[in-house]
C-alpha positions in Angstrom: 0.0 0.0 0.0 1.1 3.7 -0.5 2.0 5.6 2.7 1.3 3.4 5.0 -2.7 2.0 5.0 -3.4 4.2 2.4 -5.0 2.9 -1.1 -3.4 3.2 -4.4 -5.3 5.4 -6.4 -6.2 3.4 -10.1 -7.4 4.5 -13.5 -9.3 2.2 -15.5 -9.1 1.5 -19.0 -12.1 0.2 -20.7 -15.3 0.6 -19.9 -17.4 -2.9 -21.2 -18.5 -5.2 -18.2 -15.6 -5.8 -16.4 -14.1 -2.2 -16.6 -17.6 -0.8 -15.2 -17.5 -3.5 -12.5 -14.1 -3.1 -11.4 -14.2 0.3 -11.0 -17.2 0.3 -9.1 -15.9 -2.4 -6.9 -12.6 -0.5 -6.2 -15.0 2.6 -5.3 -16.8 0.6 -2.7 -13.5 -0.8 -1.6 -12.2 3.1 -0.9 -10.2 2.9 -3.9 -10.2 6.3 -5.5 -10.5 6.2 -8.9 -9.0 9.1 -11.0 -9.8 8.1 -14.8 -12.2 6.2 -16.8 -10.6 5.7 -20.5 -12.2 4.8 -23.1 -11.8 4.5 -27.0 -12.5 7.8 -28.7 -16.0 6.8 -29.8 -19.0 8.5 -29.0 -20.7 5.4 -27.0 -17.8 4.3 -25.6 -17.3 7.9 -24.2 -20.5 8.3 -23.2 -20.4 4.7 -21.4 -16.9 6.5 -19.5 -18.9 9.9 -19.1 -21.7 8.3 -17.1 -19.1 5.8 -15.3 -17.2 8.6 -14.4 -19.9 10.2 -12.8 -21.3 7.1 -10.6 -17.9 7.2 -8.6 -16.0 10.9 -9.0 -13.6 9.8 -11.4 -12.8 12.0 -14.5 -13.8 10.1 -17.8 -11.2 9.8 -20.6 -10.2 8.7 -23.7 -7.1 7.2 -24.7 -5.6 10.6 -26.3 -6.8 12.8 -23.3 -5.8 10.2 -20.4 -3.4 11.9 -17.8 -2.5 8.7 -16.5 -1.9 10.3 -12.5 -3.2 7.0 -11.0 -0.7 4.9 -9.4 -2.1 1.8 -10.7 -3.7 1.9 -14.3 -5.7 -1.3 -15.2 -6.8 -2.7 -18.5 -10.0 -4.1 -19.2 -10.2 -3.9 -22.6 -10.7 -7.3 -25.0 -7.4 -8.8 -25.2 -6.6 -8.4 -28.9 -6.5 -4.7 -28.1 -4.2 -4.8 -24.8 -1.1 -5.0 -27.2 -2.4 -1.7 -29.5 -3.8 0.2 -26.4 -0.5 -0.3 -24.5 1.5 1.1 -27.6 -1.0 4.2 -27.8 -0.4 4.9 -24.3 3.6 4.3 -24.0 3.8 6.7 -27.4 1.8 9.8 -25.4 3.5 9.3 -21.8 7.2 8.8 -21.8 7.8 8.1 -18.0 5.8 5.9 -16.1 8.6 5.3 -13.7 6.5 4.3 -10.2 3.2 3.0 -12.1 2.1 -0.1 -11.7 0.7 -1.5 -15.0 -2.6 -4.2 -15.2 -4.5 -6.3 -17.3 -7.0 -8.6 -17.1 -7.1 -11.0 -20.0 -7.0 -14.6 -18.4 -4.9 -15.9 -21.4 -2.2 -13.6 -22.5 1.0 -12.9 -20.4 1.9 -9.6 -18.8 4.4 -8.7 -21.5 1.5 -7.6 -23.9 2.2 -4.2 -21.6 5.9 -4.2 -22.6 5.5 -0.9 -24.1 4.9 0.1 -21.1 7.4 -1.5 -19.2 9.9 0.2 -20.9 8.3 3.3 -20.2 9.2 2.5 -16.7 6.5 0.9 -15.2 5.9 -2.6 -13.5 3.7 -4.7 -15.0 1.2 -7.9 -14.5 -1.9 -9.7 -15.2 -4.8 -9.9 -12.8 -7.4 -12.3 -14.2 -10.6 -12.8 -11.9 -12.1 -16.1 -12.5 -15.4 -15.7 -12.8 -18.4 -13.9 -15.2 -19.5 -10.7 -16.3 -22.2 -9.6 -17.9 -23.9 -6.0 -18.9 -26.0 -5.9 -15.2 -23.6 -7.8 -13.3 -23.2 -6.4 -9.6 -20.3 -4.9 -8.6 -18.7 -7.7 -6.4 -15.6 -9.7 -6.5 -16.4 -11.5 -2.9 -15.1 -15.1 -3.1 -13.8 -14.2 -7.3 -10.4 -16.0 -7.4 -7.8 -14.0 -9.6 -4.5 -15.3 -11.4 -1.5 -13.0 -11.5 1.5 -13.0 -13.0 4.0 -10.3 -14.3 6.5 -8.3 -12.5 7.5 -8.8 -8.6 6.6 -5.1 -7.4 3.6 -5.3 -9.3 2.4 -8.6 -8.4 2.7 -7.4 -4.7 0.2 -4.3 -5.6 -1.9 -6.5 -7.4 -2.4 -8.6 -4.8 -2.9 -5.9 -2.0 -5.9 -5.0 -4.3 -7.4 -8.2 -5.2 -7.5 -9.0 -1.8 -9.6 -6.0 -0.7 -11.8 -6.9 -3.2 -12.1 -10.3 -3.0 -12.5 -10.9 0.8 -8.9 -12.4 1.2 -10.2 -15.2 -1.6 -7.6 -17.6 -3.8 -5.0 -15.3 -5.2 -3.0 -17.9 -7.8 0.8 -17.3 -8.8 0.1 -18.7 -12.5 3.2 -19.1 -15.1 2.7 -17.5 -18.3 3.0 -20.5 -20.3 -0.3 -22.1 -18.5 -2.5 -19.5 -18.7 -4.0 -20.9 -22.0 -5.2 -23.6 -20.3 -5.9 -21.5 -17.5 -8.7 -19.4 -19.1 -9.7 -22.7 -21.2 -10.8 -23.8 -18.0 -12.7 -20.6 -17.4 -14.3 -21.4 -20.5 -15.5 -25.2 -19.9 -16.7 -23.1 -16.5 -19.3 -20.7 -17.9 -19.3 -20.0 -21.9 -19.1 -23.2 -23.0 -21.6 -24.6 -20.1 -24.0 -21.9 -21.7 -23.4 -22.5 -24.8 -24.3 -26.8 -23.9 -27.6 -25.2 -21.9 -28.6 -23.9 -25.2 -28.1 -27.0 -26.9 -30.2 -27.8 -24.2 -32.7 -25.7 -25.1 -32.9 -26.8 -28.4 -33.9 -30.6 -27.2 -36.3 -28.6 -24.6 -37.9 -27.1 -27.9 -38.7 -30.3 -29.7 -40.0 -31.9 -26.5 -42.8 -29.3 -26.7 -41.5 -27.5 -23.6 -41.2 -23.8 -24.0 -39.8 -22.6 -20.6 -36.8 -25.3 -20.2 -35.7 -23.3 -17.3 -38.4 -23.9 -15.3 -38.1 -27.7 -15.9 -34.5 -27.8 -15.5 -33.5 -25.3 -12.5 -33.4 -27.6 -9.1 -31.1 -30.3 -11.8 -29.1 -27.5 -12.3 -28.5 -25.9 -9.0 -28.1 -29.7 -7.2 -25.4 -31.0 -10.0 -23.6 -27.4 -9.4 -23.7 -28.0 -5.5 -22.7 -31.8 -6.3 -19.9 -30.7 -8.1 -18.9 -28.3 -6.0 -18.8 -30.0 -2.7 -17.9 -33.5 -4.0 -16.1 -33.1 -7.6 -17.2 -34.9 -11.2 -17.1 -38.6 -10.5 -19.1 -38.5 -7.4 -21.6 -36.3 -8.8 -22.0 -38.2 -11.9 -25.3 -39.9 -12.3 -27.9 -41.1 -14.7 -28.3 -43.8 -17.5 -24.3 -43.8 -18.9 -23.3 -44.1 -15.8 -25.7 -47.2 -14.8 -24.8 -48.6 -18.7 -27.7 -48.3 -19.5 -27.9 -49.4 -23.3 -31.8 -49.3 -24.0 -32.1 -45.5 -22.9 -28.9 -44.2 -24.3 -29.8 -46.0 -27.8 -34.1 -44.3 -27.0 -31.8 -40.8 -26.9 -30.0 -41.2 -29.9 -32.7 -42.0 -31.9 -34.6 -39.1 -30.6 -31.9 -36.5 -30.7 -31.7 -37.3 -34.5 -34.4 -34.9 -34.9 -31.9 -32.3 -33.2 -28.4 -32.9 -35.0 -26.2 -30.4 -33.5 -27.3 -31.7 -29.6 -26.8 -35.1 -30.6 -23.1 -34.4 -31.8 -22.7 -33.0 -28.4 -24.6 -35.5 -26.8 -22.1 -38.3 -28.6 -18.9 -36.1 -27.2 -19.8 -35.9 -24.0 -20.6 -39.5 -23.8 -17.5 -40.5 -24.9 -15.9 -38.2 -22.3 -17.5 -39.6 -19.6 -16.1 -43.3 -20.8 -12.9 -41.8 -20.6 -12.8 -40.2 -17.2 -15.8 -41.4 -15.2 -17.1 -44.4 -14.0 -19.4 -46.1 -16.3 -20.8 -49.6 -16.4 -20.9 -51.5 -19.7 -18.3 -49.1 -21.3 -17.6 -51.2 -24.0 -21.3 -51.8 -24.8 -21.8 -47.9 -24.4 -18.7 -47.3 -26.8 -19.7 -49.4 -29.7 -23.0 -47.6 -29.2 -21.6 -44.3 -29.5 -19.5 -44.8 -32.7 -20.6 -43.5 -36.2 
């Protein structure tokens, strides 16, 4: 921390879902937040303006930032961290002190080089979790991955844990974090994007609101998972090799092509790393 207990103060760059919930979170957290940056168009200023306003911070564009903050942290997608770092490091030529952020889960801290040879420290600070347009401003129990630079690693985790309630902090290695942030994925797009293959099925049964017919499934899988981990959670008719149903869902699930290609893959996962009777029955099933 800066003097003592007091808070870095931190500019935020970007203002889509995570920028507006970080910097609303740091705000609650008595983090004082001196910029909002944004790209120089007119929604993405006028998402900084109003931004700006909620929490006292001045808004910004890239072009106009002062960059006074201690800490400045990107939350921008990551195929613009690279560019947005090289805008900045051309306009501000000594960032000597700064401590330098961003929060893409895959790519390594060096996409801020330019900034690092502007003289600041640099790092990633991914929070493992979701973010959507009217997601609250909350990182309670949100576990982040850093890596970068040792002095800004150690501001980076000062923050995170006021944020996240003393939560997992991971020391992740550049190298992994592809697999890192795959796993995010397998954790909440790709689960969404099997619910609406769910959906689909749902649809052809005749049921219009799958939600209501699915949500206590759900929520008691998630808890299995959760407190008890994928093979003691797994349950129903591959697990119990049961051929006659499996075969009854691939015949239906013809009418629904795409599900049943998903259907087939995640059947064939769950030969290959949970316990299933009749595997050999279920596999010969399963092939084209």
């Amino acid at each position: 921390m800066k003097n003592g207990n007091q808070k870095k103060k931190v500019a935020i760059v970007g203002v889509g879902s995570l920028g507006r919930v970080l910097a609303l979170a740091l705000h609650a957290a008595g983090y004082t937040v001196t910029e909002i940056i944004s790209r120089d168009a007119a929604k993405s200023r006028r998402q900084a303006a109003g931004l700006a306003l909620a929490i006292g911070a001045r808004p910004a564009t890239t072009n106009s930032a002062i960059l006074d903050a201690d800490v400045i942290w990107f939350c921008v997608p990551d195929d613009a961290i690279a560019a947005t770092a090289r805008e900045l490091a051309s306009k501000h030529r000594d960032l000597t002190g700064k401590t330098i952020l961003h929060s893409s889960g895959a790519l390594p801290a060096s996409e801020l080089a330019p900034l690092k040879r502007r003289g600041a420290a640099i790092a990633s600070a991914h929070p493992m979790n979701t973010y959507v347009s009217d997601s609250k401003p909350c990182f309670d129990g949100t576990p982040f991955a850093i890596e970068g630079d040792a002095a800004a690693l150690r501001t980076a985790e000062v923050i995170v844990r006021d944020l996240n309630g003393s939560s997992e902090v991971i020391r992740i290695s550049p190298k992994q974090k592809p697999l890192y942030h795959a796993l995010g994925s397998f954790s909440s797009p790709l689960l969404v994007s099997l619910l609406s293959a769910a959906e689909g099925v749902a649809k052809k049964a005749g049921i219009a609101r799958p939600q209501a017919v699915t949500g206590k499934i759900l929520r008691q899988t998630l808890e299995n998972y959760l407190q008890k981990g994928a093979e003691e959670s797994f349950s129903g008719p591959i697990k119990r090799g049961d051929i006659a149903t499996v075969k009854k869902h691939l015949t239906a699930l013809k009418k629904v092509p795409a599900a049943r290609e998903i259907y087939i893959a995640l059947a064939k996962n769950a030969l290959a790393r949970l316990p299933v009777k009749r595997a050999a029955e279920l596999r010969k099933l399963l092939e084209p």
